[in-house]
C-alpha positions, 0 to 999 in steps of 0.5 A: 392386686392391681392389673398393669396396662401394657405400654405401647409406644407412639409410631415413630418419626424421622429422625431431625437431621434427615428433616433438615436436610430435605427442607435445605434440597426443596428451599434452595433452588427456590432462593436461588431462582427468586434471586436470579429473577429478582436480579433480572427484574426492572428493564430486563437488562442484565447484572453484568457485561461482559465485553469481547477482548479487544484484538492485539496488533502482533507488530513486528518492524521488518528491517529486510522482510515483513511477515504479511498477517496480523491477528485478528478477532478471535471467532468466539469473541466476535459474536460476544461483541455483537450481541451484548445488550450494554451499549458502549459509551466512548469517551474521544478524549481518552480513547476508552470504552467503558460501561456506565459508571458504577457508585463508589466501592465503599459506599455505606450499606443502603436500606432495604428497599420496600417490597414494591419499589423498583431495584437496580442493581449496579454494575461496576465500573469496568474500564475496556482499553482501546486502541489508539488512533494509530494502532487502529490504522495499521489494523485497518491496513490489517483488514486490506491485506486480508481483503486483497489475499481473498481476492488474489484466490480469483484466478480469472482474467477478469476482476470480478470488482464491479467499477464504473470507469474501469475493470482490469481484464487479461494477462497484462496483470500478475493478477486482475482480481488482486490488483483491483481490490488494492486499488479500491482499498487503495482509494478507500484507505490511503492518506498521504503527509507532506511534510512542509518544511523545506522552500522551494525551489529545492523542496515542493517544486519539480520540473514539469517538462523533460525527461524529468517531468515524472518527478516534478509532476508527482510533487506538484500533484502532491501539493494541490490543495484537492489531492485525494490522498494528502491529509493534512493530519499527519496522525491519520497518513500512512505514509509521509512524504519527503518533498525534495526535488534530486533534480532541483538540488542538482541544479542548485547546489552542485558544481559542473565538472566537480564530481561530488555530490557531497552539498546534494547529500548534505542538504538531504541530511540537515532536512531529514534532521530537521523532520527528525526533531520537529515530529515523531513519524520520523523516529517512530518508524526509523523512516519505514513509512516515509518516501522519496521519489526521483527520477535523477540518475544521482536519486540512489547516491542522494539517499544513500547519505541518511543509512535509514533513507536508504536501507528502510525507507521507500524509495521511488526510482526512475532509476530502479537497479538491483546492483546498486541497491534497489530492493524490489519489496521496499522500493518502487520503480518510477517511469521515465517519461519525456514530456518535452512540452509537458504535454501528452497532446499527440503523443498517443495512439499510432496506426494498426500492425499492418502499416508497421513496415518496420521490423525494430527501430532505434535512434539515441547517442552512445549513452552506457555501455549496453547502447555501444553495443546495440550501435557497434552491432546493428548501426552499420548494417543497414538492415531495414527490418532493424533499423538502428541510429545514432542520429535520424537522417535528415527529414525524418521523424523521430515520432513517426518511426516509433509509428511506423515499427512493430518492435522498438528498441529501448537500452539502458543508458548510463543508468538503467531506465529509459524513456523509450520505454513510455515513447513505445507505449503510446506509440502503441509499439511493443517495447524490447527492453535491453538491460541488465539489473532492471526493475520495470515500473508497476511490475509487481502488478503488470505482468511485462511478458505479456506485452513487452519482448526482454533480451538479454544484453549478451543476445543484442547480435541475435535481436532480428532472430529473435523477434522474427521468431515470434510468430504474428498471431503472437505479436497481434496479441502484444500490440493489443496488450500494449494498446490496454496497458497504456492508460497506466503510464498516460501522464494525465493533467489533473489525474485520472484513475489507474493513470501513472499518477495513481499506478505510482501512488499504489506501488507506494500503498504496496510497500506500506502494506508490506511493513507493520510499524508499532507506536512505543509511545 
């Protein structure tokens, strides 16, 4: 009988699925690490950019008010935009970013490549919108606005800006620090177009002598050829200007004794149609961007023919009064300035505090309602701290009473502003100003308390009281001030920084900060 060996089974092994699965955990990231490094081989550049996006101008017109940010790049974008190693090409034709060109989607499968031959892996073709030339402007005008709420946190007399020619210092500005830095961003960013249709002498010609003079010299200052504002690119100005002469069109068109400025009116109509058809600008903005400027009484009626001209548009005004339609945030005041001979030779400077022996001084023909009363009230008394004329006595100055007085006197006319104010300054004598409605110029930047007295019409009998009240540490303190605050209202030729010329331009550059405009095209 045959012996049966007995069967023992062979070990046994992992069951196959379990195999399968712990090759895929240990040959997986293996794939996966040789393809990034394979990927990242060659130049070392990376597979793929992926570029900042771009930051969006929130626009909004403003018809009464304008908010005064705009949004600005996000802070994890910013870092993104820097640090990217792919260079951006340009294209200056299309305004359009884009990273190198990539080949063709469809583009048959190519061969493998040998195990020693250098990859490139291409990049699609990724087109970036850029910003047109006008958007980038209001952006830079973004990052002024910006600059300048930074600098007004400075609460110190002193503008911490360095400037070789001059730092603003003291309580004659609202702001020292904030003024300074519009006004460096001023001259860094402001471009100014002359439109040039329109002949003279109606259009791009002024008078340059009389009380007149603030107008015609701004416009003949415009048309210089080395201007530092103008362009002659009207895509890179800010803002455009209207170069019609209210003074020029009175003279031309209108006839003495009618009463109607009707032909004045008009011309300024057929002239804005004109710019209308002939450019963009006009439209775009519904005028927002565009200025006038006059210092005729009959400069606020003139514009008030084109609505737009007088509702959106910057209007600079010798004539800056609030009941008739001056809009402080919109419409800059203009100083009245007397040049008889269109010089300033001689006008400036006068002699210390302690040679005025004369308390307030006045001299002017009845002119407006509110002189009638400075004369009813003071002409007849004699007074000599408040010595009020409607006509100098024989052998006496004009000038030289302006030298001679602490106060002096400058009412209102017919119309709000006044020559005498200017007159006071460069005598060095401190202005009283007597008016009702009245805007005065640069007051946005100059704080007028500081070196000038303000009385209400209803106080003209009480106008000795009240400036003997001040007390003469005080008035040594405004005399100083007005002596400081005279370089803005000096009607250089050619200009010089911070003069009335610049102080002009930069209520100009103010107002254009307050709106943001946006191309529909």
């Amino acid at each position: 009988m045959g012996t049966s060996k007995a069967f023992s089974p062979a070990p046994s092994s992992p069951p196959r699925s379990s195999s399968s699965l712990l090759v895929l955990y240990l040959v997986v990231p293996v794939v996966l690490i040789s393809a990034g490094l394979f990927a990242l081989a060659g130049n070392g550049s990376p597979s793929r950019v992926e570029l900042a996006s771009p930051w969006k101008l929130r626009v909004a017109f403003a018809g009464s008010r304008a908010t005064a940010a705009l949004s600005a790049l996000r802070p994890s974008d910013f870092p993104r935009a820097i640090e990217s190693p792919w260079p951006l090409s340009y294209s200056e034709e299309n305004q359009v970013a884009f990273a190198p060109a990539s080949a063709p989607e469809n583009e048959p499968p190519t061969e493998q490549p040998e195990p020693d031959e250098t990859v490139t892996v291409e990049e699609p073709a990724r087109a970036v919108k850029r910003y047109s030339r006008f958007e980038r402007l209001e952006a830079s005008l973004s990052q002024a606005r910006s600059a300048i709420r930074e600098a007004a946190l400075v609460r110190n007399l002193t503008s911490v800006h360095a400037d070789a020619d001059y730092v603003p210092r003291g309580p004659i500005y609202r702001n020292a620090n904030a003024f300074h830095r519009s006004y460096l961003e001023m001259e860094k960013l402001f471009k100014i177009y002359v439109y040039q249709e329109g002949e003279p002498p109606m259009f791009h010609d002024g008078p340059c002598k009389s009380i007149y003079s603030t107008e015609g010299r701004f416009i003949h200052e415009m048309e210089r050829g080395h201007n530092m504002y103008r362009t002659t690119d009207p895509d890179e100005a800010l803002v455009y200007f209207l170069p019609f002469s209210v003074v020029m069109l009175v003279q031309y068109l209108y006839e003495p004794g009618s009463h109607e400025t009707h032909a004045i009116g008009h011309a300024v109509v057929d002239y804005i149609d004109v710019i209308a058809a002939k450019h963009p600008f006009w439209n775009r903005s519904l005028g927002a961007d565009h200025f006038m400027l006059s210092c005729h009484d009959w400069g606020p009626r003139t514009s008030s023919y084109v609505p737009n001209l007088f509702s959106k548009s910057i209007r600079v005004l010798c004539n800056a009064n609030t009941s008739e339609g001056f809009d402080p945030f919109k419409d800059a005041s203009l100083p009245e300035i007397n040049l008889k001979t269109g010089e300033i030779f001689g006008l400036l400077g006068g002699p210390s505090p302690s040679r005025r022996g004369t308390l307030a001084f006045f001299a002017g023909r009845l002119h407006g309602h509110i002189r009638h009363l400075l004369l009813q009230e003071w002409k007849d008394k004699e007074d000599p701290d408040v010595r009020v004329y409607d006509e100098l006595p024989r052998g006496v100055s004009y000038e030289s009473m302006l030298r001679q007085s602490r106060y002096c006197l400058c009412p209102s006319g017919y119309e709000v502003a006044s020559p005498r104010i200017v007159e006071a300054i460069y005598a060095e004598c401190v202005p009283v100003l007597i008016s009702d409605s009245y805007v005065p110029p640069f007051s946005d930047v100059l704080n007028w308390k500081a070196f000038s007295v303000q009385v209400q019409v209803k106080d003209i009998p009480n106008i000795k009281k009240l400036l003997m009240a001040i007390s003469p540490s005080q008035y040594l303190r405004m005399q100083r001030r007005v002596k400081q605050v005279q370089r803005h209202f000096v009607a250089n030729g050619p200009p010089r920084r911070y003069d009335v010329f610049h102080m002009t331009v930069h209520s100009i550059w103010l107002r254009r900060l307050n709106i943001r405009i946006t191309d529909s095209a």
